[in-house]
N, CA, C and O of each residue as an XYZ file, in Angstrom:
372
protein
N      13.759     -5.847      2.359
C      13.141     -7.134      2.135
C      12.142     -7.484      3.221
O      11.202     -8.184      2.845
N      12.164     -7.205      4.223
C      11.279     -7.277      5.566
C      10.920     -6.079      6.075
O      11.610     -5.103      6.370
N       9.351     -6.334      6.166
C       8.492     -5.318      6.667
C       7.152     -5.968      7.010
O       6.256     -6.555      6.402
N       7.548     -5.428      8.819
C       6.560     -5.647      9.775
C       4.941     -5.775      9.349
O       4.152     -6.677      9.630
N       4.710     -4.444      8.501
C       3.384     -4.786      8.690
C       2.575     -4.095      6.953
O       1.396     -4.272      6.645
N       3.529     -3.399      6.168
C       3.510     -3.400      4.692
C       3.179     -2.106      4.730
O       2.144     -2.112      4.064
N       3.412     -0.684      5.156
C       2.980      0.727      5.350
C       3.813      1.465      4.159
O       3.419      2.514      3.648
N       4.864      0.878      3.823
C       5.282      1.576      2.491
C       4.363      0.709      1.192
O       3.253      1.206      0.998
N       4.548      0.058      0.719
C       3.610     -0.365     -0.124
C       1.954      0.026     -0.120
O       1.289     -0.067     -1.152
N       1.549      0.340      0.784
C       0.130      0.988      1.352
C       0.087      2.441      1.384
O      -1.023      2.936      1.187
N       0.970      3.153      1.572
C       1.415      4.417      1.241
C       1.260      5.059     -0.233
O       0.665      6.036     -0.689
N       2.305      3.761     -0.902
C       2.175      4.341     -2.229
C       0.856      4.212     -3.058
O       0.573      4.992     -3.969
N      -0.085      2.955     -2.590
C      -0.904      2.868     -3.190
C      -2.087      4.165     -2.904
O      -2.811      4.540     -3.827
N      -2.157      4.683     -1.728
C      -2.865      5.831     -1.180
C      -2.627      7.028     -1.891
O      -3.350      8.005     -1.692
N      -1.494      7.066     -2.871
C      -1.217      8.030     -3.495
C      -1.073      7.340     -5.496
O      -0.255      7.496     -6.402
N      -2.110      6.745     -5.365
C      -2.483      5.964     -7.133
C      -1.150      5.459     -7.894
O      -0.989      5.458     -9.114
N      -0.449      5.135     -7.149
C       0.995      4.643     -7.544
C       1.179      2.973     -7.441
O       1.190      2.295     -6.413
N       1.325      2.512     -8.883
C       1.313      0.944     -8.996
C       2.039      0.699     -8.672
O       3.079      1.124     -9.175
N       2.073     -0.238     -7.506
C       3.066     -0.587     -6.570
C       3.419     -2.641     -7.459
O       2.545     -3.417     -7.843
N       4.723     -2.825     -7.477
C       5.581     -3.951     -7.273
C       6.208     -4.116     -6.102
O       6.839     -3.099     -5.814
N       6.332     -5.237     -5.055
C       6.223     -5.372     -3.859
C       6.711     -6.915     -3.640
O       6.605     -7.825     -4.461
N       7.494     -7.010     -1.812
C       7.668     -8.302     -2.067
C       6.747     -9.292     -1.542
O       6.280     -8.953     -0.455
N       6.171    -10.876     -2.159
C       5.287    -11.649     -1.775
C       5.698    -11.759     -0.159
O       4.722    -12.116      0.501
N       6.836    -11.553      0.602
C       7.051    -12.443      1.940
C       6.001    -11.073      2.545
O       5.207    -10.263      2.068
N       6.735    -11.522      4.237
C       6.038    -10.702      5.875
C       4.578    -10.920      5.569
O       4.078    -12.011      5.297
N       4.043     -9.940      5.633
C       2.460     -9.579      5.634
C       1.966     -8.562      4.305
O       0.851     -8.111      4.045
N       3.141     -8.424      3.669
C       2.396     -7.308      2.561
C       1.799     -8.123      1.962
O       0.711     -7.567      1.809
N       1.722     -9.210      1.433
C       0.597     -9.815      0.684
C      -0.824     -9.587      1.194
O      -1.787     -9.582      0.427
N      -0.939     -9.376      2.677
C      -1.959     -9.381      3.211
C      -2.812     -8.163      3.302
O      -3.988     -8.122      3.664
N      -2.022     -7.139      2.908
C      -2.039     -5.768      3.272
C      -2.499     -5.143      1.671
O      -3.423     -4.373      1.408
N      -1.513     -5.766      0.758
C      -1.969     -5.223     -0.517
C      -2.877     -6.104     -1.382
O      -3.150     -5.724     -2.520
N      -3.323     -7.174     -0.942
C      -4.351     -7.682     -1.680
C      -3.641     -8.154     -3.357
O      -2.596     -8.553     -3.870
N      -4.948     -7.801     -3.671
C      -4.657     -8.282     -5.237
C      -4.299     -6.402     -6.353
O      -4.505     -6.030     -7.508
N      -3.817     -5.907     -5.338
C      -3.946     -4.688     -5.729
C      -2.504     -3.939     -6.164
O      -2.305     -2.728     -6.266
N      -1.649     -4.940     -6.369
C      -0.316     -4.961     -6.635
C       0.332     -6.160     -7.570
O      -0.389     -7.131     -7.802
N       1.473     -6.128     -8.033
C       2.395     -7.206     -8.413
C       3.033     -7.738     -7.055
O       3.008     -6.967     -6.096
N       3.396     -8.540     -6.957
C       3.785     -9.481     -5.903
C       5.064     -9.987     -6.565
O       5.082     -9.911     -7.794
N       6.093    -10.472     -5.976
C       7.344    -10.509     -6.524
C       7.728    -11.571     -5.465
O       7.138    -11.728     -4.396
N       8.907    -12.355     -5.948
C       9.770    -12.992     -5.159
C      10.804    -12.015     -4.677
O      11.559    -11.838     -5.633
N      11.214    -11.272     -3.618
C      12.475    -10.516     -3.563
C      13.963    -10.787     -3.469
O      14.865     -9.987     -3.219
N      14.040    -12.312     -3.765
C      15.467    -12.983     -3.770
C      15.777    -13.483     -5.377
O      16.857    -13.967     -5.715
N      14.468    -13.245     -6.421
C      14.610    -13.979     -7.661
C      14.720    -12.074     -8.254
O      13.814    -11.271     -8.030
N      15.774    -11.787     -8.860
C      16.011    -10.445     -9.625
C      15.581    -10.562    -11.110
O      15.799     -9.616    -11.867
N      14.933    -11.772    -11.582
C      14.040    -11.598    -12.981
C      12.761    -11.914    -12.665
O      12.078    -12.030    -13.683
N      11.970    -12.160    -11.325
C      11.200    -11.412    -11.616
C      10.561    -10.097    -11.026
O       9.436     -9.673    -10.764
N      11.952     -9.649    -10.951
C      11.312     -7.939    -10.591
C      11.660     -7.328    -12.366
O      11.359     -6.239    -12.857
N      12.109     -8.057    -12.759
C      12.538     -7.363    -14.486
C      11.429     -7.674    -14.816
O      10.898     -6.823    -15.529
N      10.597     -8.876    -14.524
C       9.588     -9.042    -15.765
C       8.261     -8.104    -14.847
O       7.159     -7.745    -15.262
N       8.794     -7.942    -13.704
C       7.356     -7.085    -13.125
C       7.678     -5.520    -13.624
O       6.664     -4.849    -13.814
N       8.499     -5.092    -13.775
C       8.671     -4.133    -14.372
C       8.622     -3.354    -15.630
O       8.271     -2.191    -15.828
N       9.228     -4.634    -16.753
C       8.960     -4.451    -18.075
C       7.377     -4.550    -18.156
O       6.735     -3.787    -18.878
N       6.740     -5.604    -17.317
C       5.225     -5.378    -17.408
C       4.755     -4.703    -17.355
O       3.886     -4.586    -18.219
N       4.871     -3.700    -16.377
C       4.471     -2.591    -15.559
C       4.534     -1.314    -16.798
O       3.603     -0.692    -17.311
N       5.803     -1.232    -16.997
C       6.308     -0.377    -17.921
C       5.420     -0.266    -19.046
O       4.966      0.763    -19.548
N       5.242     -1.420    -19.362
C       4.735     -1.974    -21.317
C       2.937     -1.600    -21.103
O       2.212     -1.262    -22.038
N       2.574     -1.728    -19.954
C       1.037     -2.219    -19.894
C      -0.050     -0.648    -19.468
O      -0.281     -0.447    -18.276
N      -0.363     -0.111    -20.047
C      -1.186      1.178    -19.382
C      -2.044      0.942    -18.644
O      -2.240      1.658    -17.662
N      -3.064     -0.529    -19.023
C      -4.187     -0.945    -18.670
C      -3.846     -1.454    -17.338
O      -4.421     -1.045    -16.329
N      -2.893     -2.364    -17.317
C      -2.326     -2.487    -15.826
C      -1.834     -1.590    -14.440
O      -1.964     -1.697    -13.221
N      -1.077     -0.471    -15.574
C      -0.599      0.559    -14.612
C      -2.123      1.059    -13.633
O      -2.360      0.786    -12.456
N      -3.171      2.044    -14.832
C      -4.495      2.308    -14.172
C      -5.178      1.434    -13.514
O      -5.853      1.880    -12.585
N      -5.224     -0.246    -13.817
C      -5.764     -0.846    -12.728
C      -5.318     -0.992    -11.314
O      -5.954     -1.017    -10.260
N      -4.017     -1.084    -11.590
C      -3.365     -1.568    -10.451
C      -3.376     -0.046     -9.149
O      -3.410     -0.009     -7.919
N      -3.325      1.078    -10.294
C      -3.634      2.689     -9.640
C      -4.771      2.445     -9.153
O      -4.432      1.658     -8.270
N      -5.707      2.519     -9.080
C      -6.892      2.463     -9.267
C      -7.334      1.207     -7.847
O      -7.800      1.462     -6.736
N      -7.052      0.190     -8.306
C      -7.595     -0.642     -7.188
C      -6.580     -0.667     -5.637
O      -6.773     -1.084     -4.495
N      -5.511     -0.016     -6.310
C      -4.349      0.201     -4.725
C      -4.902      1.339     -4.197
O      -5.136      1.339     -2.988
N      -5.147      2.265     -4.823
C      -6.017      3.611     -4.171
C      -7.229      2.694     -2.957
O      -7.095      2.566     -1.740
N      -8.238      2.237     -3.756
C      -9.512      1.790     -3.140
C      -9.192      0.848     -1.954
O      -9.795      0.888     -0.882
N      -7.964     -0.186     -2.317
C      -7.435     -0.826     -1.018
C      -6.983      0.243     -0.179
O      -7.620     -0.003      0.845
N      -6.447      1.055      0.016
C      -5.293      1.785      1.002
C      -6.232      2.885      1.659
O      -5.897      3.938      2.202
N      -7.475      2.363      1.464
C      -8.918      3.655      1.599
C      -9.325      2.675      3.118
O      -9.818      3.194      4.120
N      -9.018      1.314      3.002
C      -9.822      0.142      3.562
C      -8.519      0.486      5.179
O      -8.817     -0.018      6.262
N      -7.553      1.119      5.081
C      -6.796      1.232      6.161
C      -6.739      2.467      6.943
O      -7.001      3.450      6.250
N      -6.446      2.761      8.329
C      -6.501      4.011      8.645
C      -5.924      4.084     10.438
O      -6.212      3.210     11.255
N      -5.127      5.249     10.739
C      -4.529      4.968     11.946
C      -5.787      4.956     12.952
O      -5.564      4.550     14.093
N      -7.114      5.376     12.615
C      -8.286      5.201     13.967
C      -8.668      3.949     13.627
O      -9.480      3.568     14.471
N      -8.451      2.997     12.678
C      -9.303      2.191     12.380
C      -8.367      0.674     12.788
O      -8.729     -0.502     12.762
N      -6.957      1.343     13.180
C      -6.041      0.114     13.743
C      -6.091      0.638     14.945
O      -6.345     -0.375     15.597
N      -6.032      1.462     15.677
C      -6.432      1.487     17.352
C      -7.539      1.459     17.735
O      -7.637      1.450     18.962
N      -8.552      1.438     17.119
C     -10.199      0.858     17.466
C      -9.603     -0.907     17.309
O      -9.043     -1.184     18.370
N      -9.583     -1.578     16.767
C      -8.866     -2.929     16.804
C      -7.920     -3.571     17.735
O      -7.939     -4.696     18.235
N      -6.882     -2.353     17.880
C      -5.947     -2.406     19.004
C      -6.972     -2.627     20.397
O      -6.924     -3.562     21.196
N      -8.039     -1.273     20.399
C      -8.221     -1.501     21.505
C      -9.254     -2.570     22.162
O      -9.417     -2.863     23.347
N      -9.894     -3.052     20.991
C     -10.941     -3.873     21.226
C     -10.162     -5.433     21.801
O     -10.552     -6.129     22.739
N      -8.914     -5.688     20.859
C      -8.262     -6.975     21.240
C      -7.834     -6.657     22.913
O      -7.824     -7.560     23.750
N      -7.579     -5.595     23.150
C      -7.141     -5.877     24.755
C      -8.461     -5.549     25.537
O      -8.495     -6.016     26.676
N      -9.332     -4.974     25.212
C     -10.720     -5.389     25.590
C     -11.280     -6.640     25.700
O     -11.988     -7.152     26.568
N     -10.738     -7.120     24.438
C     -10.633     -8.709     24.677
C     -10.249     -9.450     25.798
O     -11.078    -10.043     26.487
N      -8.827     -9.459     26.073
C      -7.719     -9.957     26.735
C      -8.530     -9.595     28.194
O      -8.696    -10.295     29.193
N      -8.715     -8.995     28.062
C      -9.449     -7.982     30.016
C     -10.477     -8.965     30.058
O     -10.328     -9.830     30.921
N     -11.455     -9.037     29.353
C     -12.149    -10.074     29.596
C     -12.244    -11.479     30.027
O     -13.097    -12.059     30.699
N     -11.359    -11.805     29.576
C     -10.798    -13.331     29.600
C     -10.732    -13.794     31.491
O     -10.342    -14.908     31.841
């Protein structure tokens, strides 16, 4: 139910896999509009994100499709160029 910073959900999408996911931490932030979003304490609606999921082709390929192109937007040089610029920051100060 808690996750730091949303690397499984970002994972799967890197590999065209329609991800259902929970709205709390930061994965909302991480997966964009490029997922189902779920309450993870309400268990109907991970049924109805699922039967959706299940029922919908057009959804499955979008949701493939635009989680790929998000999870393109992340990268381990592209969070320690950030890392290092914020304490580049901080030095400054």
């Amino acid at each position: 139910l808690y996750e730091g910073f949303g690397l499984p959900p970002l994972e799967a999408m890197s590999c065209m896999t329609p991800v259902i996911t929970s709205n709390i931490t930061s994965i909302p932030e991480v997966t964009g509009d490029a997922c189902i979003l779920i309450n993870p304490f309400n268990m109907s609606d991970l049924e109805s994100a699922l039967l959706n999921l299940l029922n919908n082709n057009d959804l499955k390929l979008d949701l493939s499709k635009k989680g790929y192109e998000r999870s393109l937007q992340f990268s381990w040089r592209q969070t320690a160029m950030k890392t290092l610029e914020a304490y580049e920051k901080i030095l400054r100060l």
